[in-house]
N, C-alpha and C positions, 0 to 999 in steps of 0.2 A: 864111608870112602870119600865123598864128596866135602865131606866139613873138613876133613883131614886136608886137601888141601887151598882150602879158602884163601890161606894168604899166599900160595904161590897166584892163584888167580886176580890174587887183588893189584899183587907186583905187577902182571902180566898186563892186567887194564890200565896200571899207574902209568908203563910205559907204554903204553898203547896211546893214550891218550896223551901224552908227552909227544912223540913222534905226530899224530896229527896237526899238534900244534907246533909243529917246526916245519911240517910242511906249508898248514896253512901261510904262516909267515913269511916263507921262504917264496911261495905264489904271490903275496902281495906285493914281494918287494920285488919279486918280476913283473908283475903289472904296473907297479911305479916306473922302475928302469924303461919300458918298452914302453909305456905313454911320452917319457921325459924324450926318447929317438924318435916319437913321432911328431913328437912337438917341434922337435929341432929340424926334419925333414921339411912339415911344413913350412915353416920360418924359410927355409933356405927357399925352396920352390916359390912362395912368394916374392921374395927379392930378384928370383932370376923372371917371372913373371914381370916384373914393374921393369929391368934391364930391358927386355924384351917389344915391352912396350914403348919403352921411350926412344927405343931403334925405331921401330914403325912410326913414332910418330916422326922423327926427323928424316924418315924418308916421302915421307907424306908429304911434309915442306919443300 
């Protein structure tokens, strides 16, 4: 019974294993996207940082 269907089984792993590997991929290119928004976040919160600073300092004077 079992050898009878081997190769549905093998199908069944071929794409089994096909689907992990689109999702693994699919995770890394959202962890790419989702670092590239935090990078850009920081970037921005730093400039408004130094804006911020440079107020205080000219209220200081």
């Amino acid at each position: 019974m079992r050898s009878q269907k081997t190769r549905k089984y093998a199908k069944y792993y071929l794409l089994l294993e096909k689907c992990i590997k689109y999702f693994n991929d699919y995770q890394n290119e959202m962890k790419d996207k989702y670092i590239i928004i935090l990078k850009n976040k920081i970037v921005q919160k730093d400039t408004e940082i130094i804006i911020k600073d440079d107020k205080i300092d000219q209220l200081i004077k």
